[in-house]
C-alpha positions as CSV (number, residue, x, y, z in Angstrom):
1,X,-12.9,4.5,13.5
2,X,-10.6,7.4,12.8
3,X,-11.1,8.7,9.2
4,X,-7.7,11.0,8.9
5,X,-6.8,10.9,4.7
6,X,-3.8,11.9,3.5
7,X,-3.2,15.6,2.5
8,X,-2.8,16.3,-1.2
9,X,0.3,17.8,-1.5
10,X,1.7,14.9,1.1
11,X,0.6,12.2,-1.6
12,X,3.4,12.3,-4.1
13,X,6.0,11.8,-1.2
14,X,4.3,8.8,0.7
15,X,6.3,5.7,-0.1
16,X,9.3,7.7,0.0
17,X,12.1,6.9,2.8
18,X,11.8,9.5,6.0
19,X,8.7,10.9,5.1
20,X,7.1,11.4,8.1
21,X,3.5,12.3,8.9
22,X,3.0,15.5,9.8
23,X,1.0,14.3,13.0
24,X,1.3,11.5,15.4
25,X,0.3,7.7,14.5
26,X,-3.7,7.3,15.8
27,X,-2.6,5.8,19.1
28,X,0.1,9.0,19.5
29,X,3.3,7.2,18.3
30,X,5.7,9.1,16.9
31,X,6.2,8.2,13.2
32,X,10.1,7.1,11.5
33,X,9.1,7.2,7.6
34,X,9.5,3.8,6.8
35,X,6.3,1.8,6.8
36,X,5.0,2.6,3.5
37,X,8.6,2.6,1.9
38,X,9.3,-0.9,3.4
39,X,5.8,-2.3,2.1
40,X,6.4,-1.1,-1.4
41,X,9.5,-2.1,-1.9
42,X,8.1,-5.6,-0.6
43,X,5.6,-5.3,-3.1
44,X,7.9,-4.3,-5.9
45,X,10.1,-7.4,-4.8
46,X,7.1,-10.0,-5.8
47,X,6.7,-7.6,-9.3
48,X,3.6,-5.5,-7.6
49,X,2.4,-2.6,-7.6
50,X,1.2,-0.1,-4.0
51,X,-0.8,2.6,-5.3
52,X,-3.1,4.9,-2.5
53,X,-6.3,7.0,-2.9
54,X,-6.6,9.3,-0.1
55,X,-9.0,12.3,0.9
56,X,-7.8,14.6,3.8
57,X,-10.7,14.3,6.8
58,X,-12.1,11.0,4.7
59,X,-9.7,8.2,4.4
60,X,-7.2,6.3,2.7
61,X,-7.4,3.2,0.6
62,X,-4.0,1.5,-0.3
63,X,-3.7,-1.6,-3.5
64,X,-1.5,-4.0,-3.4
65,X,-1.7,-5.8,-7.1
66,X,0.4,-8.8,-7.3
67,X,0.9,-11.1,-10.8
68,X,-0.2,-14.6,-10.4
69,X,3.3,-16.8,-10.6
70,X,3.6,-19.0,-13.7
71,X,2.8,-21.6,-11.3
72,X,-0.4,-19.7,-9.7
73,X,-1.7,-19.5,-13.5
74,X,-1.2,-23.1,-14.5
75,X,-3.1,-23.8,-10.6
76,X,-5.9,-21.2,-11.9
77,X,-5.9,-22.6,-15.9
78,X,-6.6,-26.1,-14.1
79,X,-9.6,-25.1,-11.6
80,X,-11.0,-23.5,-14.2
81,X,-10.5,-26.4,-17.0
82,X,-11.5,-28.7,-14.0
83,X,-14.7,-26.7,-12.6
């Protein structure tokens, strides 16, 4: 398991288009800027939100937080009245 984080001052710019990494991906692939910039706008699509915690020489979580659809919260009122 590599264990890289994100450094600080890199944080703020992370799911911005063309960001690159300032190193190569794990397995030495060179990076184009896009991957987090495509996810959250994905996410943003569905009414999400993509946050990331991140400690340089520790890790990196990323959140994806989507809202239940009207019809996923009638689906989750019922299992719950129905349990």
């Amino acid at each position: 398991m590599h264990l890289i984080g994100i450094p600080l001052d890199m944080l703020p710019h992370v799911f911005d288009r063309f960001t690159r990494a300032r190193r190569e991906g794990l397995r030495g692939e060179h990076t184009t800027g896009l991957g987090l910039a495509i996810c959250k706008t994905v996410v943003e699509w569905h009414h999400g939100t993509l946050t990331v915690e991140s400690a340089e020489g520790q890790g990196s979580a990323f959140t994806v937080e989507l809202p239940l659809s009207a019809v996923g919260k009638r689906a989750a009122k019922r299992k719950v009245a129905g349990s």
